[in-house]
C-alpha positions as CSV (number, residue, x, y, z in Angstrom):
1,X,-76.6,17.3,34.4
2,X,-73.6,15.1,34.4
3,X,-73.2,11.7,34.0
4,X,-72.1,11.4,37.5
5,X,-75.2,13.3,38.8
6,X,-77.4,11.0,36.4
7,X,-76.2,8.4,38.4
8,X,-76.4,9.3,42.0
9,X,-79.9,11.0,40.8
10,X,-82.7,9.5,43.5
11,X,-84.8,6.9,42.1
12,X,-89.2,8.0,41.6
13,X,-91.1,6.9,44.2
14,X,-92.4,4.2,42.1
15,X,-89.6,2.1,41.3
16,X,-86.7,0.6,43.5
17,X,-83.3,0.5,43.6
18,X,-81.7,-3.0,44.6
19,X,-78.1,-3.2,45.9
20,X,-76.6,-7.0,45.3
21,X,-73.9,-8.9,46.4
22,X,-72.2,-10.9,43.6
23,X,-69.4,-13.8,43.5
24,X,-68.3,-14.7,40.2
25,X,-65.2,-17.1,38.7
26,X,-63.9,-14.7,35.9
27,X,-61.9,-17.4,34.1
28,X,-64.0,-17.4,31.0
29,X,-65.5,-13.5,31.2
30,X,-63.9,-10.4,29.1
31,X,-64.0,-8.8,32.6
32,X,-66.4,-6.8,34.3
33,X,-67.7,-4.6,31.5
34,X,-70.0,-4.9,29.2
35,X,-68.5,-4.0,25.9
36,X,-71.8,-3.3,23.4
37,X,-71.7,-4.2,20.3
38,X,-68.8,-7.2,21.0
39,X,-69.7,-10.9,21.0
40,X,-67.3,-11.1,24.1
41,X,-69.1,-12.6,27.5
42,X,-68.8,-10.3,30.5
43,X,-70.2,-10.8,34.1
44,X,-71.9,-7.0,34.1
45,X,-73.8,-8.6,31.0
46,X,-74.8,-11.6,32.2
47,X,-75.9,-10.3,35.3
48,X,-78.2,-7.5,33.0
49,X,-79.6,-10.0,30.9
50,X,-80.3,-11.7,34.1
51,X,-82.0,-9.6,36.2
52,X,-83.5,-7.7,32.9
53,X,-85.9,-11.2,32.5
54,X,-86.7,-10.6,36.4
55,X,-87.6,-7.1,36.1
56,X,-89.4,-7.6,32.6
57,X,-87.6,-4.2,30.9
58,X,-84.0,-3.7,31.2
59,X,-81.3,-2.7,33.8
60,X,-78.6,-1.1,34.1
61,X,-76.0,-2.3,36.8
62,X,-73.4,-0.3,38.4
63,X,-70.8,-2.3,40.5
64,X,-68.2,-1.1,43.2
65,X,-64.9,-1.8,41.2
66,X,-65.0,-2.8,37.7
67,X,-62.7,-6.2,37.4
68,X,-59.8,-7.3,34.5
69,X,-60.4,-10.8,32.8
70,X,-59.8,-13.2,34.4
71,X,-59.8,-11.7,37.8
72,X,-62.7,-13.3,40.7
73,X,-65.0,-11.6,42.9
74,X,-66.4,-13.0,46.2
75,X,-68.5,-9.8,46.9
76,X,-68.6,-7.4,44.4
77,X,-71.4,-5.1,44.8
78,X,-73.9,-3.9,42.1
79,X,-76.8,-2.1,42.2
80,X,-79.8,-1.1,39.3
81,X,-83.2,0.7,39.4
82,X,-86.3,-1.3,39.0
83,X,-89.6,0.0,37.5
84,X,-91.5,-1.9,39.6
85,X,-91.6,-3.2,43.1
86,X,-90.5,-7.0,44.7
87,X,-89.6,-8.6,47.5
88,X,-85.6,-8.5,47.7
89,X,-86.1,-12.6,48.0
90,X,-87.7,-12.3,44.7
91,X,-84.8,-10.5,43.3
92,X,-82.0,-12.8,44.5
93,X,-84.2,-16.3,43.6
94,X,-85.2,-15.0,39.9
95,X,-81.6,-13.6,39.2
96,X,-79.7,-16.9,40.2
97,X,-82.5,-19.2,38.1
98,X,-81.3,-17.3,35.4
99,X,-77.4,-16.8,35.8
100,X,-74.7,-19.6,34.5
101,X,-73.3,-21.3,37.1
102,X,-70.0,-19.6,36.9
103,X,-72.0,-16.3,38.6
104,X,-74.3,-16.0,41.6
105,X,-76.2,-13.3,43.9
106,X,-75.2,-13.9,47.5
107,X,-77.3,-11.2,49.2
108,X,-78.3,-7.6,49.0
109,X,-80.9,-4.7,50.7
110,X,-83.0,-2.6,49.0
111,X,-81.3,0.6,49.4
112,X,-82.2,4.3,49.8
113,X,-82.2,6.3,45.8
114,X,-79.1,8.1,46.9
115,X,-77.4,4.9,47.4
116,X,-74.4,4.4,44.7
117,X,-72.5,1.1,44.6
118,X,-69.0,3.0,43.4
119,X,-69.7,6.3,44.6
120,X,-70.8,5.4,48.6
121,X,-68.3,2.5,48.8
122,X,-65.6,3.8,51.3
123,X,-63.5,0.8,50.8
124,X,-62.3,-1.8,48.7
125,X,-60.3,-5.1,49.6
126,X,-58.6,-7.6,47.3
127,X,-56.7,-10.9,47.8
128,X,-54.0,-12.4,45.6
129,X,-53.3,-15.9,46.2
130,X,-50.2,-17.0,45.0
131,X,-49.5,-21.3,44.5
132,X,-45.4,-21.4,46.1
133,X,-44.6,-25.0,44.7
134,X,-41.7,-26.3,43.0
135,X,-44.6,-27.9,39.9
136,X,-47.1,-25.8,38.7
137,X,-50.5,-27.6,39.7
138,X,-52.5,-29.4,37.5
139,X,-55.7,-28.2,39.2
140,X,-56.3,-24.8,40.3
141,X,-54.3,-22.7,37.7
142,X,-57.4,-20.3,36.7
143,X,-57.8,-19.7,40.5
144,X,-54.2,-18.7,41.7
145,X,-50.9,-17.7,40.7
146,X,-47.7,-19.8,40.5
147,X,-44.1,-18.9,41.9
148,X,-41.8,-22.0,41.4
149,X,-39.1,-20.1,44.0
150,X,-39.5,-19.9,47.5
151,X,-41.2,-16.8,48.7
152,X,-40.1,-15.1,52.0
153,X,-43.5,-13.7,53.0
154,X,-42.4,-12.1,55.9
155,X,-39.9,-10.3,53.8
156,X,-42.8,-9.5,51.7
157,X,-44.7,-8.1,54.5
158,X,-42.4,-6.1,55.9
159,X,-41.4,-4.2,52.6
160,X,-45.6,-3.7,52.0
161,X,-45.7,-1.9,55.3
162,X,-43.9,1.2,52.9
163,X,-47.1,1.5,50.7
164,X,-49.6,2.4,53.7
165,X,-51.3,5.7,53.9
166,X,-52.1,8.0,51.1
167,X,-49.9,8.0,48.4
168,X,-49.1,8.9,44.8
169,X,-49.0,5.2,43.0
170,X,-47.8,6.2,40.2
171,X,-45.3,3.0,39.9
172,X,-48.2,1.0,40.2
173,X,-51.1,2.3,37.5
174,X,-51.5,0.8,34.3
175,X,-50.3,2.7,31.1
176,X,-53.9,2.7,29.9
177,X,-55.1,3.8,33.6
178,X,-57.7,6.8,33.3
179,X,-57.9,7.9,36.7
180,X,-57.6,11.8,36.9
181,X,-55.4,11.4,40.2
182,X,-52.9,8.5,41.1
183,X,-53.3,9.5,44.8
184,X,-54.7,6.5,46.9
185,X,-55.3,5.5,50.9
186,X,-54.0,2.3,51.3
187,X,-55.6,1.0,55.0
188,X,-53.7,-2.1,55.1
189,X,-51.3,-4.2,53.3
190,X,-50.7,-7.6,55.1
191,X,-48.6,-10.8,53.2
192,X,-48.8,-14.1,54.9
193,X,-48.4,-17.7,54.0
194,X,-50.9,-20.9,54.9
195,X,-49.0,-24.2,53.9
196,X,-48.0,-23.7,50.0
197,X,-50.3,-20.7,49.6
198,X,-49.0,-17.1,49.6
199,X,-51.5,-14.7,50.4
200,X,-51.3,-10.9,49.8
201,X,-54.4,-9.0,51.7
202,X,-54.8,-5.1,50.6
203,X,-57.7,-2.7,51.7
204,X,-57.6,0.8,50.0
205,X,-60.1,3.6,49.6
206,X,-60.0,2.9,45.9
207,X,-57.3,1.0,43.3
208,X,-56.0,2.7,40.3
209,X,-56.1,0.3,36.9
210,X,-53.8,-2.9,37.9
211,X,-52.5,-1.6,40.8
212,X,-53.2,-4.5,42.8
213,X,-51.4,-6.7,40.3
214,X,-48.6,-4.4,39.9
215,X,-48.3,-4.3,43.4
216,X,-48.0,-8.0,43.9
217,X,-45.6,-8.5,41.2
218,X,-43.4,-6.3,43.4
219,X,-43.7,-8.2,46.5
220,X,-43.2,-11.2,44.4
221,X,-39.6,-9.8,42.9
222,X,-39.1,-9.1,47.2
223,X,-40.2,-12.4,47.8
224,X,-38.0,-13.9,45.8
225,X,-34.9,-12.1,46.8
226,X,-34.5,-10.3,43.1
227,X,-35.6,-6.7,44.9
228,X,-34.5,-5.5,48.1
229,X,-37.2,-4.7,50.6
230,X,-36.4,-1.2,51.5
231,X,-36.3,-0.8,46.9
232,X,-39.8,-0.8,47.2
233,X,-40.7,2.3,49.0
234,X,-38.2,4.0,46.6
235,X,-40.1,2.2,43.7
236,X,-43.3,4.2,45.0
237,X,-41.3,7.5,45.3
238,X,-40.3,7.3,41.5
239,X,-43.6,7.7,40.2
240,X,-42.5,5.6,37.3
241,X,-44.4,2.5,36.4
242,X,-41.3,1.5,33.8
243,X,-39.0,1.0,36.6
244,X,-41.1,-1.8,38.4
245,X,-41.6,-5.1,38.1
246,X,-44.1,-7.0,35.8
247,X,-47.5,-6.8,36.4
248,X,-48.6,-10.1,38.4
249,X,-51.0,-12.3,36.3
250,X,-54.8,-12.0,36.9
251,X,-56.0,-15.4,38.0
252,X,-54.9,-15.3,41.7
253,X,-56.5,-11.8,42.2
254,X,-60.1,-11.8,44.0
255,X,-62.4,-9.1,45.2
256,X,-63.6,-10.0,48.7
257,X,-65.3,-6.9,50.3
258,X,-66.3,-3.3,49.8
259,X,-67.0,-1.5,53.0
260,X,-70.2,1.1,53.0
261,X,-71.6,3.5,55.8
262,X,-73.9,1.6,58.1
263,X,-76.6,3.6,57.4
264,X,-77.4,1.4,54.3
265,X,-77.1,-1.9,56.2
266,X,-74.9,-3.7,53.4
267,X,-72.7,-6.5,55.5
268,X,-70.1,-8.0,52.9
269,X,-70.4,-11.8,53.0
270,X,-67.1,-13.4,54.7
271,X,-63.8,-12.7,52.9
272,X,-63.0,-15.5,50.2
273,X,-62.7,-17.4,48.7
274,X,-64.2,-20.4,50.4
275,X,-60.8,-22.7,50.3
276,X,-58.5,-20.2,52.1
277,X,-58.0,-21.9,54.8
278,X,-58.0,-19.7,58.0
279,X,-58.4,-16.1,56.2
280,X,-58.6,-13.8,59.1
């Protein structure tokens, strides 16, 4: 058996899997990940050690997309395997008694054994907020990124239009990326601006290692005028990540939805994060 089938393996009849949804300020986490044997915080382990005191033996958690430091979520989805039996109320009361206050549990199902929080998700969707303001703010600089120049966002837009479809994104991985394929559906790609506040809104079947971030540091260089907008569909047909802009930093990136087959009844809570004024 592989790992993969260990993990899409159906659950016994006596226990229960649980499939939560999770917002969490990443500021002061490692990221995602557990790393054992490292004294380094990370929201999979606090959420473990969490729901471990709950379930009175420990758990395992799987999540839809596994986030960089410093990088928030707004509904990340995790599931784990319980020996025994609750309520789902029971589940999301004892987990958030029991979680610091930069992590909480927003809702979940109790789902079928076949149910995998990475393997059934269909679709991922980030947000990139970006602060376009002369001065850097002196609140709110773990929660978005800050361009000093005016951004064109409907320059930015328009030259994101060239990444939709399925595509080799190359240009856009990370060096360290260890995806076995670069290929990727992007569904949409939208760049729009409320007041100060640049925001770039992506939904894809899946995202290679940074390529969110790589990808906004693009439109950013368009944005700014330093990159022509038609340079970055020729940027995607390079397959070169050395030829494209810097990566964009990781506090303005959020994770705000993962889309599932109805069958399992999982409805995202409302895209974030709360102080994006008018989002859709």
């Amino acid at each position: 058996m592989t790992d993969a089938d260990a993990e899409t393996s159906p659950v016994s009849a006596a226990s229960q899997r649980v499939a939560l949804w999770v917002e969490y300020d990443g500021t002061r986490f490692s990221g995602w990940q557990l790393q054992r044997g490292s004294e380094v915080s990370s929201v999979q382990g606090a959420l473990e050690a969490a729901l471990g005191f709950v379930a009175n033996h420990p758990v395992r958690l799987h999540c839809a997309g596994r986030t960089d430091a410093g990088v928030h979520a707004t509904a990340q989805l995790v599931h784990f395997d319980a020996d025994n039996s609750r309520p789902l109320q029971s589940w999301l009361r004892g987990a958030n008694a029991n979680l610091p206050g930069t992590v909480a549990v927003r809702g979940g199902e109790l789902v079928p054994g076949d149910f995998h929080a990475r393997f059934s998700a269909l679709s991922r969707r980030y947000r990139y907020l970006i602060d376009n303001n002369p001065v850097s703010p002196a609140i709110g600089n773990d929660y978005l990124a800050w361009v000093r120049q005016p951004l064109d966002s409907l320059r930015m837009h328009e030259a994101a239009q060239q990444l939709l479809g399925e595509r080799d994104f190359s240009s856009f991985r990370a060096a360290a990326c260890q995806s076995s394929t670069p290929m990727r559906r992007v569904d949409f790609l939208k760049v729009y601006r409320r007041g100060s506040l640049v925001v770039i809104d992506i939904q894809a079947n899946a995202f290679l290692h940074h390529m969110v971030r790589n990808i906004a540091g693009a439109l950013i260089s368009v944005g700014k005028g330093a990159l022509e907008a038609i340079q970055l569909g020729e940027l995607l047909a390079l397959k070169d990540r050395t030829r494209a802009p810097d990566t964009a930093p990781a506090a303005g990136l959020y994770l705000v939805g993962v889309e599932y087959p109805d069958e399992f009844g999982l409805t995202p809570p409302a895209p974030g994060p709360w102080f994006l004024p008018d989002a859709d």
